[in-house]
C-alpha positions as CSV (number, residue, x, y, z in Angstrom):
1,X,105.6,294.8,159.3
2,X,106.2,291.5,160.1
3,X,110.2,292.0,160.8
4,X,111.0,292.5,164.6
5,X,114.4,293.9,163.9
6,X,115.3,295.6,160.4
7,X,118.1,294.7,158.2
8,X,121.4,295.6,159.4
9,X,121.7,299.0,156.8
10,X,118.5,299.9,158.0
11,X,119.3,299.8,161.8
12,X,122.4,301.8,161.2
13,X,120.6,304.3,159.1
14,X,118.2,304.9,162.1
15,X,120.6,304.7,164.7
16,X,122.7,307.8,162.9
17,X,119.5,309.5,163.7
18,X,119.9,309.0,167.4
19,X,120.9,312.0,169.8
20,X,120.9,310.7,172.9
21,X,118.0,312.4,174.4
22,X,115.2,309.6,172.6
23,X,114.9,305.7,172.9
24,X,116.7,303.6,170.5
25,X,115.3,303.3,166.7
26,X,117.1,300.4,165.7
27,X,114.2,298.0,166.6
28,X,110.0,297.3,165.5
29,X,108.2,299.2,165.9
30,X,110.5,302.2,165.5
31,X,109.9,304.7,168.6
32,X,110.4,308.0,167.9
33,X,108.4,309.4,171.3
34,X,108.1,313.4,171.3
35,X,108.7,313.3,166.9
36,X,105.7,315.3,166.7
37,X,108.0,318.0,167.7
38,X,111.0,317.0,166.2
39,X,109.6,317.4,162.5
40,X,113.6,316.6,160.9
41,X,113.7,313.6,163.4
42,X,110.6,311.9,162.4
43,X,111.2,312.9,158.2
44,X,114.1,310.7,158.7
45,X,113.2,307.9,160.0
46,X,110.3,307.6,157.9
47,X,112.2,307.8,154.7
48,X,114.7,305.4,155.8
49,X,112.2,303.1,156.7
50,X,110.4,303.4,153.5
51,X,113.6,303.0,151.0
52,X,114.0,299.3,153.4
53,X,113.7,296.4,151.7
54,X,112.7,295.0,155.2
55,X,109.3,296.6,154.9
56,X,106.4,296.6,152.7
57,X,104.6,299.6,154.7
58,X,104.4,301.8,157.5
59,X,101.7,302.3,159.8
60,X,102.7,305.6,162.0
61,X,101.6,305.8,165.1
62,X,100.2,309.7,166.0
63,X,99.7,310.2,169.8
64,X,99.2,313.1,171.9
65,X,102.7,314.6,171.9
66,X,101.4,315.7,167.7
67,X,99.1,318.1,169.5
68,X,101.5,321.1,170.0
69,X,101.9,321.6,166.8
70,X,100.1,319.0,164.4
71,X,101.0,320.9,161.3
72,X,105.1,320.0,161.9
73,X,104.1,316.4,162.5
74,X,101.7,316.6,159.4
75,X,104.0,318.4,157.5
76,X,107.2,315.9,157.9
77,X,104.9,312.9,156.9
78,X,103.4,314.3,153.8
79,X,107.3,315.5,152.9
80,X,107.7,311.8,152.7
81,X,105.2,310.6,150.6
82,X,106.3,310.9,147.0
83,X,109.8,309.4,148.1
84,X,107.9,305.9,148.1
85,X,105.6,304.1,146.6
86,X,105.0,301.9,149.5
87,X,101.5,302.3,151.7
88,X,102.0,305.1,154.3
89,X,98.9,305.2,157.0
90,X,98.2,306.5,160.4
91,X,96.9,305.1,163.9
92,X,95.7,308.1,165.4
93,X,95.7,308.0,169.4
94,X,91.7,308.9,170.7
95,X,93.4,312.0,172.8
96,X,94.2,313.4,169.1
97,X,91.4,313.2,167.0
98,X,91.6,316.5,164.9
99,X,95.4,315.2,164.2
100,X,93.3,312.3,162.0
101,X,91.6,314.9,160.2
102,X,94.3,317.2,159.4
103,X,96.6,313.8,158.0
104,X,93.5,313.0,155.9
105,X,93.7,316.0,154.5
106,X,97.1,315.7,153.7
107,X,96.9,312.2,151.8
108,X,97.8,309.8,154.9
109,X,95.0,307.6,155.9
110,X,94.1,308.1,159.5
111,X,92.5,305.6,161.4
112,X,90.9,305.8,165.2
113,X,91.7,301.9,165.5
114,X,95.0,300.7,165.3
115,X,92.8,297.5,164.3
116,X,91.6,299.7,160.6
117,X,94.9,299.8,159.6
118,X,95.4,296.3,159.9
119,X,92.0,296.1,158.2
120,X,93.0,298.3,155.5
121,X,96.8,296.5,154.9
122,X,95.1,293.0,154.2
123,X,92.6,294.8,151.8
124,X,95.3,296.0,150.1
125,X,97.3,293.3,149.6
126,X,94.0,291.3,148.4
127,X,93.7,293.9,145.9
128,X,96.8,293.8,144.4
129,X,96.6,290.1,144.1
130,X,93.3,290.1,142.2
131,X,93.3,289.7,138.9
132,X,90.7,290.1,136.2
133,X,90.4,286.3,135.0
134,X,91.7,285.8,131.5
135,X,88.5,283.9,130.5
136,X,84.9,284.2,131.2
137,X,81.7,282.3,130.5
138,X,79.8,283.3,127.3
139,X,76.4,285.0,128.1
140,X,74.0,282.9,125.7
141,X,70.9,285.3,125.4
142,X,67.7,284.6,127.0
143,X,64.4,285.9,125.8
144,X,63.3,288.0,129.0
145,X,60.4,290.0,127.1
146,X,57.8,288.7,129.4
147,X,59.4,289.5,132.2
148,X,57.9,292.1,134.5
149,X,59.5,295.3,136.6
150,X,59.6,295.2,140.2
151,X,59.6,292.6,142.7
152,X,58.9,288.9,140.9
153,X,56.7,286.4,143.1
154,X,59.0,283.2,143.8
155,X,57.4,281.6,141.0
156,X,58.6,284.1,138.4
157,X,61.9,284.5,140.3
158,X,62.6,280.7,139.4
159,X,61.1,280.7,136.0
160,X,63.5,283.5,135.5
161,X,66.8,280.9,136.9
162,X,65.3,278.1,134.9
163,X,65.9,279.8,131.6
164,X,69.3,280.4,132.6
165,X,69.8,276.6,133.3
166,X,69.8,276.8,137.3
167,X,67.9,273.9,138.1
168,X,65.1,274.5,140.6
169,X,62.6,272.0,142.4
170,X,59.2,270.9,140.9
171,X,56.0,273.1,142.0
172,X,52.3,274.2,141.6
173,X,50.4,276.8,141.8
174,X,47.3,276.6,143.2
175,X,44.7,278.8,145.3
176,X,42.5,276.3,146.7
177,X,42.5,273.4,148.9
178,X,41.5,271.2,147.1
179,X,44.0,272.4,144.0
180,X,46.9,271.8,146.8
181,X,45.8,268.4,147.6
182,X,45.8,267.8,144.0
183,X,49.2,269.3,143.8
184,X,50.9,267.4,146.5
185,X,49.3,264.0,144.4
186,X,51.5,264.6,141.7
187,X,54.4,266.1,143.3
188,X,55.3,262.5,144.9
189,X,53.3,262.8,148.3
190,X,55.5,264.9,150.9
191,X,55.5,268.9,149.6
192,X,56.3,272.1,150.9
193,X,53.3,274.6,151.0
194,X,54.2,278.5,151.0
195,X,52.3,281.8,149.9
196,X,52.4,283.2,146.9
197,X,53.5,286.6,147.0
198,X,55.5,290.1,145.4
199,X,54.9,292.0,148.5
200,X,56.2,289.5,151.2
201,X,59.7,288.0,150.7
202,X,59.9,286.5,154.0
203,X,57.5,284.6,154.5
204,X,58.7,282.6,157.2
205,X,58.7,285.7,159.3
206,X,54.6,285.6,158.9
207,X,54.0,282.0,158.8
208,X,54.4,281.6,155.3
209,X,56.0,277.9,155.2
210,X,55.1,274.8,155.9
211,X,57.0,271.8,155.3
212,X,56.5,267.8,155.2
213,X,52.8,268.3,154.3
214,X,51.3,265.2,152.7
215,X,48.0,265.4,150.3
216,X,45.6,265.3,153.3
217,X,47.1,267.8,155.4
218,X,47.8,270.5,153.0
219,X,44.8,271.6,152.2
220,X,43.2,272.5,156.0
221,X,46.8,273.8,156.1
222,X,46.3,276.0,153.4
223,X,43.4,277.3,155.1
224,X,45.4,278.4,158.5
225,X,47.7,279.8,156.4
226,X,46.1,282.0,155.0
227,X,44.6,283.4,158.6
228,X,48.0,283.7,159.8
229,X,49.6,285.8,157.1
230,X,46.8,288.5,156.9
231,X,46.7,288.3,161.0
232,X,51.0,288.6,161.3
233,X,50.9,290.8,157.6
234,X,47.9,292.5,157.2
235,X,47.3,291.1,153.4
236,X,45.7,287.5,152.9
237,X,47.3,285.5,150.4
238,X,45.1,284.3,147.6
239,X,47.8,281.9,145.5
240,X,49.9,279.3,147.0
241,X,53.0,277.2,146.1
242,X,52.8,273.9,147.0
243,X,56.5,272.6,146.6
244,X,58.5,269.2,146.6
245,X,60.3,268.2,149.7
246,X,63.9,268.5,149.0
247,X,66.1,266.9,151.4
248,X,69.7,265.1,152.2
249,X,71.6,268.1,150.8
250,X,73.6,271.0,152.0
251,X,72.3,274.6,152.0
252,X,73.7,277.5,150.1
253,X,72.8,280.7,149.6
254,X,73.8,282.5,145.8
255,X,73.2,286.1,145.3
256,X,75.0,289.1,143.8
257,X,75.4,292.5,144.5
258,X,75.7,295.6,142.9
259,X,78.4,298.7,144.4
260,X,80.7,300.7,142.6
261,X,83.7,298.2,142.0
262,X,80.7,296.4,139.7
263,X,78.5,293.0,140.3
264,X,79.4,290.8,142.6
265,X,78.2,287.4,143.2
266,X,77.7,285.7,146.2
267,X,78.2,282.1,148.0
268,X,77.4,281.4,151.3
269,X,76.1,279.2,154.0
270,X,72.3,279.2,153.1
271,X,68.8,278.5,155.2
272,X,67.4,280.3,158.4
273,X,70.9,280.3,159.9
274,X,72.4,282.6,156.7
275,X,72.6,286.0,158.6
276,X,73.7,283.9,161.6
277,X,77.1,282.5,160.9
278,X,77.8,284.8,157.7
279,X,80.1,282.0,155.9
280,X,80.1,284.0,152.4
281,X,83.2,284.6,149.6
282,X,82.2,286.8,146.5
283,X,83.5,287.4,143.1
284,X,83.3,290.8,140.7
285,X,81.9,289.8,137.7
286,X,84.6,290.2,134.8
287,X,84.0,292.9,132.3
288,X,82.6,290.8,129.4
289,X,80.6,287.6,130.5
290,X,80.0,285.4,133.7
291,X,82.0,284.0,136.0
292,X,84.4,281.0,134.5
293,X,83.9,277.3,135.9
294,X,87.2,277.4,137.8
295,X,85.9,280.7,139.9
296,X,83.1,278.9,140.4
297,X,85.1,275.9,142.1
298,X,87.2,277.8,144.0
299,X,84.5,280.2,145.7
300,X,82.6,276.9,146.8
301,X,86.5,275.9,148.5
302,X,86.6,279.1,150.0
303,X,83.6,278.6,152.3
304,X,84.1,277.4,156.2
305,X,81.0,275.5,154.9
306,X,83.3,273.3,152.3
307,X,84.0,270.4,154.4
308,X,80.1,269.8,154.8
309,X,80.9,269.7,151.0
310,X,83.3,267.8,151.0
311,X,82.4,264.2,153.0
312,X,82.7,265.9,156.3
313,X,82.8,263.0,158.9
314,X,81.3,260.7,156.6
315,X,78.9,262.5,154.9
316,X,78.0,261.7,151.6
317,X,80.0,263.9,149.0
318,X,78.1,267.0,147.3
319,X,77.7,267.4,143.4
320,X,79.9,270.2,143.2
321,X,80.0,269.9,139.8
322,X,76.3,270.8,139.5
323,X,76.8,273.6,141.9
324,X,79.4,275.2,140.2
325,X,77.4,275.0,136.6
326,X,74.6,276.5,138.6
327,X,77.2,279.7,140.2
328,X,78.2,279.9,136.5
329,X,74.8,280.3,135.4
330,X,73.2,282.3,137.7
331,X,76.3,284.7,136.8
332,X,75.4,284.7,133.0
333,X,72.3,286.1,134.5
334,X,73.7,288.9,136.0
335,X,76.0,289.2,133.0
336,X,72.9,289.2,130.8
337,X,70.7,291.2,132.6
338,X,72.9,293.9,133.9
339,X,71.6,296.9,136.0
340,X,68.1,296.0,135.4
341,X,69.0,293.4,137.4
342,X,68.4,295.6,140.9
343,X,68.3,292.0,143.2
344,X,68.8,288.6,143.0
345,X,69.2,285.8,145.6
346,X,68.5,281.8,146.2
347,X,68.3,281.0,149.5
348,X,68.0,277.8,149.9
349,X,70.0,276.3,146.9
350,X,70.3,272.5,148.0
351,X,72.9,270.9,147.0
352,X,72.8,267.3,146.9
353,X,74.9,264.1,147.1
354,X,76.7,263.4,144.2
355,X,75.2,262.5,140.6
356,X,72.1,264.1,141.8
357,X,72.6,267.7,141.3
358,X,71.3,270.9,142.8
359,X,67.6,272.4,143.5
360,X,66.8,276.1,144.0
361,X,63.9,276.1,146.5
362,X,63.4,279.4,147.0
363,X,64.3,282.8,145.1
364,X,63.9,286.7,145.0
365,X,64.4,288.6,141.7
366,X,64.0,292.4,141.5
367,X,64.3,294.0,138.0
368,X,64.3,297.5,136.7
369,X,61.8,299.0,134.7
């Protein structure tokens, strides 16, 4: 209700309910004090409010007075209901709680916050403005015979992404020092070096990661490593990933998520700080397909995160047209693989300046058997 006063019908229609012993209705919110007893009183004026074309719903307000006799005051509201098509809910006062039951019961949502029905309004109204997108990325199938059940080590996760055209950085795998060294020779110099490993998906928790390594440091590294994991993890790695250093881009996160609505994906603020600020948007997955280009677009707009996008303060401009072919692809994934597809997540995906595209640097798959 975002109306102070209702329209001049609708104040005269309350105000014929007045009999001089309750405050005046003709105002929002409408107080009806002591209606929980006056079943006729309160039937009225919540018809008359819902056949206003002032108001799109009505949040009633239940408080102690319902107590006496909650079945009147339960009663009168669910006589209302099939009057209107408009959203009827409850704030149920803490002093009444079995009132929220009993109104649950009855078809009128009952919330203990008068916060949750807010909540529940702007859901609503997000909901009825969704609608399934008219078009939808093909799903071009990918061979995924090879691919095993359970949780995938990094390097399979991304092998998995690079077949469905998400572009991830250039890597090794090695178990030996020597074998990294090698490894960070003809990745360029500076390299990332993490563990290799199904059972362990955060490895930075166990000291798992270590960046900006050069070709004579990784391989002692390597070594300590490997002392630190089975010391913090209780299982010593044997295979390593040594990794190129991706920098000068922004960090996303890209997942999806399965509940009963469908398969969602995910776009968010990625990196250690993730779970910290929680900048995400999501989209269902349309019935047939992936995601379309456009969705792609606007979920990356969507993000608090956009300006750093964008050429915040002088910051170079992202390639958000390679992000948004990578959203669209790693929803073709989903698409494709469907609910053997249990878990799915990049985190980081760099995205970097302009012309230069996007890397995933790090991945978790989980498939079905």
């Amino acid at each position: 209700m975002t109306s102070v006063w209702p329209g001049a019908a609708t104040a005269e229609a309350l105000r014929a309910l007045q009999t001089g012993d309750h405050p005046v209705l003709d105002r929002n919110p409408i107080d009806v004090t002591l209606a929980g007893l006056q079943p006729e009183l309160l039937r009225g004026a919540i018809n008359i409010l819902l056949n206003s074309p002032s108001y799109d719903a009505l949040a009633i307000i239940v408080g102690s007075s319902s107590l006496a006799m909650p079945e009147l005051m339960a009663g009168a509201i669910q006589d209302c209901l099939p009057n209107s098509d408009k959203p009827v809910m409850a704030y149920v006062s803490p002093h009444a709680p079995e009132v929220g039951a009993l109104l649950t019961q009855r078809g009128v949502p009952a919330f203990a916050q008068a916060e949750s029905c807010t909540a529940a309004l702007g859901a609503m109204l997000d909901a009825g403005n969704w609608q399934e997108p008219t078009s939808s990325a093909p799903v071009a199938s990918v061979a995924l015979e090879d691919m095993p059940a359970g949780s995938l080590d990094e390097a399979q996760a991304k092998q998995l992404f690079t077949r469905f055209g998400v572009p991830c950085a250039r890597e090794l795998v090695v178990t030996t020092p020597s074998q990294a060294a090698s490894a960070a020779r003809e990745l360029g110099g500076r390299v990332v070096l993490k563990i290799l490993s199904a059972e362990i998906t955060h490895k930075s928790d166990v000291g798992g990661v270590a960046v900006n390594l050069t070709p004579e440091t990784v391989g002692p590294r390597l070594q300590a490593m490997a002392s630190e994991v089975e010391t913090k993890a209780g299982l010593r790695p044997q295979r390593f990933l040594v990794q190129e250093m991706v920098g000068g881009g922004t960090e996303l996160i890209l997942g999806m998520h399965h509940d009963v609505l469908g398969t969602a994906i995910l776009l968010g603020m990625g990196g250690v700080t993730a779970e910290l600020f929680k900048d995400t948007t999501m989209r269902l997955l349309p019935s047939h397909g992936g995601l379309s280009r456009q969705e792609a677009l606007a979920m990356a707009k969507e993000l608090k995160t956009w300006p750093l996008l964008d050429g915040f303060r002088g910051r170079p401009k992202a390639d958000v047209e390679a992000l948004a072919t990578a959203i669209v692809a790693f929803s073709q994934m989903a698409a494709q693989l469907g609910p053997r597809l249990i878990e799915a997540e990049i985190n980081p995906l760099f995205v970097l300046p302009a012309g230069q595209g996007v890397r995933a640097a790090d991945g978790v798959v989980v498939l079905a058997g």
